[in-house]
N, C-alpha and C positions, 0 to 999 in steps of 0.2 A: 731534654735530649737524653738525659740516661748519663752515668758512667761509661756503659761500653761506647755509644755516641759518640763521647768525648775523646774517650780514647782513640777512638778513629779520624774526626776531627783533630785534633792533636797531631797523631803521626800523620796523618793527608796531607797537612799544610809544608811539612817540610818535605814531603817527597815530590808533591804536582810543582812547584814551581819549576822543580829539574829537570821531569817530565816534561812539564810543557816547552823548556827551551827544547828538549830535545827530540820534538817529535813535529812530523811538517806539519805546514799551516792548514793544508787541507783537511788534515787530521783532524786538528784543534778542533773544529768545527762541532764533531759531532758531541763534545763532552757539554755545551752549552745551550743544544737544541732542547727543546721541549721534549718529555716523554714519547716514544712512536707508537703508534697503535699496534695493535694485535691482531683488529679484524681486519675488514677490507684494506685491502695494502695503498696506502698513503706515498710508496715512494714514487719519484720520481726515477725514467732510465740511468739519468746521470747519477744520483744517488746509490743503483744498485753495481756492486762490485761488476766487472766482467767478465762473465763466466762462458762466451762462445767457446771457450774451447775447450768447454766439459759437454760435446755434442754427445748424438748417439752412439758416437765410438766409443764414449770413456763411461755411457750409462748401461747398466747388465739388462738385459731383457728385461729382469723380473725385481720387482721390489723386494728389500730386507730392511728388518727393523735393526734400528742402531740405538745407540745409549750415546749421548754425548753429555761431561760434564759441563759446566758453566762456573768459571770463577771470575773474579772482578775487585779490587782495591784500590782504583784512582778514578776518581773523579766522581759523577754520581753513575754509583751502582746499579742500581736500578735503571735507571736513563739507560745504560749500555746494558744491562740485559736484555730490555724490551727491544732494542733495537734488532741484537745480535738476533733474537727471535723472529723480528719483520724479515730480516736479511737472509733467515736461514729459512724460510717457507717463499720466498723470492727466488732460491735457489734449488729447490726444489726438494725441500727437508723437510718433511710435512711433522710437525711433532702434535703427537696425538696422547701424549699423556707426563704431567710434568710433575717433577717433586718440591718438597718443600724449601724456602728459602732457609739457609742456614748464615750466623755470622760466625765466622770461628777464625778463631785465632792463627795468626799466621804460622808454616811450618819452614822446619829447615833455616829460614832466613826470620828472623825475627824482630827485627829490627824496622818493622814495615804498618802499613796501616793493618785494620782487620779484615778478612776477607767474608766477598757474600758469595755461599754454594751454593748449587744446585746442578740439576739434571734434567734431561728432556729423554723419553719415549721418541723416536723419529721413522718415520716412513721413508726411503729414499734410493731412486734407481742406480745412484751414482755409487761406482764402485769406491774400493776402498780410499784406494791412493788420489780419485776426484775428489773424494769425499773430503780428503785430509785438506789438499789445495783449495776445497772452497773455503773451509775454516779457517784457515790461515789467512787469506785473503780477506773474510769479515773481521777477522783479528785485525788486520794493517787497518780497514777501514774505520775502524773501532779506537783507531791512531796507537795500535799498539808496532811498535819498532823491532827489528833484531837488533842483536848487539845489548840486548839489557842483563842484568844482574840475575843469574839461574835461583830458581825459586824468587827472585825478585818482585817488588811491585808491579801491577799490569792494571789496563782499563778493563783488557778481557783474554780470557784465558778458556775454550774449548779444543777438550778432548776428548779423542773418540775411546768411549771405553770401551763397546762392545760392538763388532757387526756379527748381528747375527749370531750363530756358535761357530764362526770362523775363528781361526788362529790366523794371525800374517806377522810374519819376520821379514824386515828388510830393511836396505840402511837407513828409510828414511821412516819408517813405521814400524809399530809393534802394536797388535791386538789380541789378547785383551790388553789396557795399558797397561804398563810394569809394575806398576808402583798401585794399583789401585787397592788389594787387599790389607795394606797398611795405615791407611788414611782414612779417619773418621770421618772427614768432613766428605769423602765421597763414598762412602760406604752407606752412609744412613740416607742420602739420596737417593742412592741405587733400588735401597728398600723401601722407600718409598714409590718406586714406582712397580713394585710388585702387586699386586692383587693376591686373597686368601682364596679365592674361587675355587682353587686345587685343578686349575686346568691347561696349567705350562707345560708343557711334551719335555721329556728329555732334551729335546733338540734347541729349545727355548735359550738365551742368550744367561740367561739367571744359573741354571743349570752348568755352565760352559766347566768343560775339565779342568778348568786354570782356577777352579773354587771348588774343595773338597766339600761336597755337604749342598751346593747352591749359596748365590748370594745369602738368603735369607740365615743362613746358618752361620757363614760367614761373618754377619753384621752381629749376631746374638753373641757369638765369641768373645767380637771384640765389647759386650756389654750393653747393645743392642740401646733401649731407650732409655737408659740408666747413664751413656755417654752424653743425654741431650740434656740443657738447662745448667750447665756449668761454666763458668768465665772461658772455656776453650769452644764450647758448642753451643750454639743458640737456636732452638726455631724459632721463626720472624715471618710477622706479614706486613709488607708497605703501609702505612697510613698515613697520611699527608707527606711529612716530610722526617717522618721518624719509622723506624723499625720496631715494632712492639714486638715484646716476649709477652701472650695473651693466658700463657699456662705458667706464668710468674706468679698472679694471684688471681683473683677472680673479680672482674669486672663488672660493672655495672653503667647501664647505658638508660638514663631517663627519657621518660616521653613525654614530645611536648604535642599537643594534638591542637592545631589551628583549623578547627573544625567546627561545625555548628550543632553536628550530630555524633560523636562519638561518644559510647557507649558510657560511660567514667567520666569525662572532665568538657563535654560537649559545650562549647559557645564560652568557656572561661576563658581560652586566651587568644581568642579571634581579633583584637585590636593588638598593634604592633610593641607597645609600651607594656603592653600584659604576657605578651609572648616574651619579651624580651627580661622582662623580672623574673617571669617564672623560670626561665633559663639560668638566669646570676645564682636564683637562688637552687639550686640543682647541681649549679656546677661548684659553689661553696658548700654543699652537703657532701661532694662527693663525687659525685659523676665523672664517669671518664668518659665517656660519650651520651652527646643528645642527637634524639631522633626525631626530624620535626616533619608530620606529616600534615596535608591539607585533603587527603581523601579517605575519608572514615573506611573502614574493614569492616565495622562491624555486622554481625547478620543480617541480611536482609538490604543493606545500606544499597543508594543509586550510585552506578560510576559516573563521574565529574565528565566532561569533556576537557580536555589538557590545559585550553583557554581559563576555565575556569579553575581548577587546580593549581595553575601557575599565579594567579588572579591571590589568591589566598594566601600561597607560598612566597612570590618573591617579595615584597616589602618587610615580610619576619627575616629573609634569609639576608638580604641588604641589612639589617640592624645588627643581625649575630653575629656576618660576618667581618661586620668592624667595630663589633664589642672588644676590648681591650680587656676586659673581666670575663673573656671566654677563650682567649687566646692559647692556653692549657688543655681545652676541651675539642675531643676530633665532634665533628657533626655528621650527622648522618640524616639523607633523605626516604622516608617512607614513600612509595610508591609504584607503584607497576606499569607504570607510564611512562616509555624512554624518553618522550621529548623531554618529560619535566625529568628525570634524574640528569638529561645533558646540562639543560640549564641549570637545575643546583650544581653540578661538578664545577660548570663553565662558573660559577659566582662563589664557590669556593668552597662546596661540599666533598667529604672526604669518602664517604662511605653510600654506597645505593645499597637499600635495603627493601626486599619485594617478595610481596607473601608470594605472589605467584611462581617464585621459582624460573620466572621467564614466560610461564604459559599465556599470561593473557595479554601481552603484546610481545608478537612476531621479533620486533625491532632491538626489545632489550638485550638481549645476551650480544648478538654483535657491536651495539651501541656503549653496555661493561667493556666490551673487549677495548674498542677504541678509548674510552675514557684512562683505560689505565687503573679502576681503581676498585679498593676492597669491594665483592659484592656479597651480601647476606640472602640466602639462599632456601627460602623458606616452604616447605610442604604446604599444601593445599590442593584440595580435588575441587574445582568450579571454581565459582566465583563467589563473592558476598552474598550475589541473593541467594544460590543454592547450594553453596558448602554444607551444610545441616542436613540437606535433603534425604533419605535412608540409603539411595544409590551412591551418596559422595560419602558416607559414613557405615558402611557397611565394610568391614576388614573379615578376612581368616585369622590375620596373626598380627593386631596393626604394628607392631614396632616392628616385623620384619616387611612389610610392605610399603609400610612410611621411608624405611629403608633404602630400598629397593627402586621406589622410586623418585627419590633424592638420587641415585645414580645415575638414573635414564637423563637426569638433569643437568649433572656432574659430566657427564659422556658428554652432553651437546655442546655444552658453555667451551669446555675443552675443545671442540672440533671445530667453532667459531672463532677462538684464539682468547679465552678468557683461561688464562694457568690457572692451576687446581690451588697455587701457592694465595691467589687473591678471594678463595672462595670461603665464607664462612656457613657453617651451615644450620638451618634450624627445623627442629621437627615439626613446629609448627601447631603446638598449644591452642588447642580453641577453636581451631581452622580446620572444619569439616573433621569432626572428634566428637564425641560423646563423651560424658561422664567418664564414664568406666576407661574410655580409651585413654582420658589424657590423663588421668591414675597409671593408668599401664606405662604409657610412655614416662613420664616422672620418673615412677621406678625401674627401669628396664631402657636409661638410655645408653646403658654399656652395649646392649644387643643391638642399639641402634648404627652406635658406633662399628660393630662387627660385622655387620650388614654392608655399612658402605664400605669398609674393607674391602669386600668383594669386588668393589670396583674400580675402587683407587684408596691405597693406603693414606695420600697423602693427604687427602680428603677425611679419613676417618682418624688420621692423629692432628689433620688441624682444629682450628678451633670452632666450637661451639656454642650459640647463640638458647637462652631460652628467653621464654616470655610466658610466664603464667599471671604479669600482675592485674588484678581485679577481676579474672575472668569469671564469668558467667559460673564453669563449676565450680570455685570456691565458693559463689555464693549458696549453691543448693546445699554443698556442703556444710556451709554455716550456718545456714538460712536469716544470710545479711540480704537485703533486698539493694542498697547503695552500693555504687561500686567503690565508694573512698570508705568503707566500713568493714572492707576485705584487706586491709594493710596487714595484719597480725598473720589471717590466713595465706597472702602473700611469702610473707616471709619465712613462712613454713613447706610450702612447695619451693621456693628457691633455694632453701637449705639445702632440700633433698633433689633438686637440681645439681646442685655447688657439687653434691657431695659425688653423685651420678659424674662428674666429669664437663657439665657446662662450664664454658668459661664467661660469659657474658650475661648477666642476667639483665631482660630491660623490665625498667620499672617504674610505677608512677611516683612512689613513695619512697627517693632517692639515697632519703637519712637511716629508714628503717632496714633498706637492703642492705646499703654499703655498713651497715654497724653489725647485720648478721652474717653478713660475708666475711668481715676482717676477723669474727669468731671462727670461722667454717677455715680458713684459712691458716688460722694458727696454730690450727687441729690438723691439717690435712696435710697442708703445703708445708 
């Protein structure tokens, strides 16, 4: 769980039992429901708040983007963000671009668990003061109470920080909120939901008079990304049932390939008992996540039909998932197949990880969304057989179009209901790349990072996935012909990953990564 974990653990347990006597029983409910989805809306009428009397009278002709923050300290946080999300596009709050999760420290009252920020981007006809009454109204459903302790413990806590570049005073509102230029833990959300694009009009809500300079200058003030990674400010992304800090050290995530054909380690660990050692022994090297896929990537390979793919996967994913010697370890499933990542999530996978970035099934991006969980987000032009092809590997400038179009991906996932906060991203090593390009990118993935800035901050300061181990160029480069004979030159492109800003490196050779990453880290970090 972590120190901070516990800490919140710790304080939770003496605050919810109070809470719970004092908040009704209908309420209770929703603190013990399963996660809610994102995409297609799961609720039921009786579950959505009552909002007939935010008709056409109380909505303005015309749509304005709003900022509202998100905070949360009882019960599970998560659970009640996702909800508060269903509830607020139920309502007709479309949020189209989200910041990063934060855990920070409680303010004012401190005496409390720690709290999880963020923020949402929102689309929404509802004026302001509807706007305020729907919130509050997901807040009661959310079983948060009046009458509690000011700054006190809450399930959830939204407020509107911006409509629009309006100003409103009155007894029951105030926009921009009062308090927002003081507060780190909503400051660095804010700025996370800017873009570098340079395409905000003055009139833009970032811009608003009530921040001399714009938010972005605002947040640099107060210290900008030098206030993030200290016992008061955390960024976090969900994974199972823990909050990781992924820019704490630098990660490494083994591959375990139940495959017959993969490139490197093909038909070794196709039997259950073979998969399952090779995992013990991975996760006792080191590994903080294993990725177990059943349909090879590599060049030229056939796509499985689902049948078959789950055929190869589910008996490895039944034995790891009630391995006791893996219990430590998050899992992650390889595939670009939605049905088969429902089914690993549904059998206890934490992580969907898919070269195609969503392209080559329709269904994945809304299928992340429902699942609730981290998704790795990986570049690639075609498919296996013709990624290589000179049309899929033909760039101007590849680490600004690799870019670029990791955004167009970034944009949909988000408009599906996948938050930018579950997104990880990877450039996509090997996968429709040449030589020379995945040298470019290796060195050059700050540019890459700068590039998705353009489209969502939160996306270009979260974290980062690489995967260069045993590819194909290190072996030109070596002129190892095996791919277990690229470990040394592995370890030398992931340095120079590490050092570029990846936080994840996956790889087949788990001892030699993680013992040059904890070098890379005691240098860097």
């Amino acid at each position: 769980m972590g120190r901070h974990g516990q800490v919140a653990s710790d304080a939770a347990a003496k605050w919810q039992g109070a809470f719970a006597a004092a908040r009704p029983l209908s309420s209770r409910r929703c603190e013990c429901e399963p996660s809610m989805t994102f995409g297609r809306s799961s609720l039921s009428k009786a579950s959505v708040p009552n909002h007939a009397h935010y008709s056409s009278s109380t909505a303005s002709t015309t749509e304005e983007e709003v900022v509202i923050a998100i905070g949360s300290n009882i019960g599970d946080r998560i659970a009640n963000f996702n909800r508060a999300l269903e509830l607020m596009r139920a309502s007709g709050i479309q949020a189209i671009r989200h910041a990063s999760l934060y855990e920070s420290a409680p303010a004012y009252v401190t005496d409390q668990p720690l709290f999880l920020n963020s923020a949402v981007s929102a689309i929404t006809s509802l004026d302001p003061h509807s706007l305020l009454r729907t919130l509050k109204d997901i807040e009661s459903e959310l079983g948060r109470t009046s009458g509690g302790i000011r700054y006190g413990p809450r399930p959830l806590d939204l407020d509107i920080i911006f409509y629009g570049n309006r100003s409103v005073t009155t007894e029951t509102l105030e926009i921009p909120h009062a308090r927002f230029l003081e507060r780190p833990f909503v400051l660095a959300p804010l700025a996370d939901l800017l873009n570098d694009a340079g395409t905000r009009s003055t009139s833009h809500w970032s811009n608003h008079k009530r921040c001399d300079g714009g938010v972005a200058q605002a947040w640099n003030k107060m210290g900008g990304e030098a206030c993030i990674g200290n016992e008061d400010l955390r960024r976090v992304i969900p994974v199972g049932n823990e909050l990781l800090d992924l820019s704490a050290k630098t990660h490494v995530m083994g591959i375990l390939n139940v495959t017959p054909d993969s490139f490197s380690d093909g038909g070794r660990f196709m039997a259950v008992e073979d998969a399952v050692a090779h995992a013990r022994s991975m996760a006792a090297e080191g590994a903080d996540f294993i990725d177990i896929g059943a349909q090879s990537t590599r060049p030229g390979a056939t796509r499985l039909s689902t049948e078959e793919e789950l055929s190869r996967l589910v008996p490895v994913l039944e034995a790891l998932t009630a391995d006791s010697a893996l219990k430590g370890v998050k899992l992650s499933v390889d595939t670009f197949d939605a049905r088969v990542g429902r089914e690993a999530v549904k059998m206890g996978v934490h992580v969907v990880n898919d070269v195609s970035g969503g392209s080559l099934d329709s269904e994945m991006l809304s299928t992340v969304a429902e699942l609730g969980v981290p998704y790795i987000m990986m570049h690639m032009r075609g498919d296996p057989t013709n990624m290589q092809s000179k049309a899929n590997t033909t760039y101007s400038d590849v680490c600004e179009e690799v870019g670029k179009e990791l955004n167009s991906r970034v944009v949909q996932a988000e408009a599906v209901g996948v938050p930018a906060w579950r997104i990880i991203t990877d450039p996509g090593i090997g996968f429709s790349k040449t030589l020379p390009q995945n040298l470019d990118l290796l060195k050059h993935l700050p540019v890459v990072r700068r590039v998705l800035s353009e489209s969502s901050c939160t996306v270009s300061r979260g974290p980062m996935l690489v995967g260069p181990s045993r590819k194909g160029f290190l072996g030109k480069i070596t002129e190892r012909q095996k791919g277990e004979d690229r470990d040394a030159a592995t370890v030398a492109a992931a340095v120079v990953a590490a050092i570029g800003g990846a936080n994840i490196i996956r790889a087949h050779n788990v001892r030699a990564v993680r013992d040059a990453m904890k070098v890379v880290d005691a240098i860097y970090k």
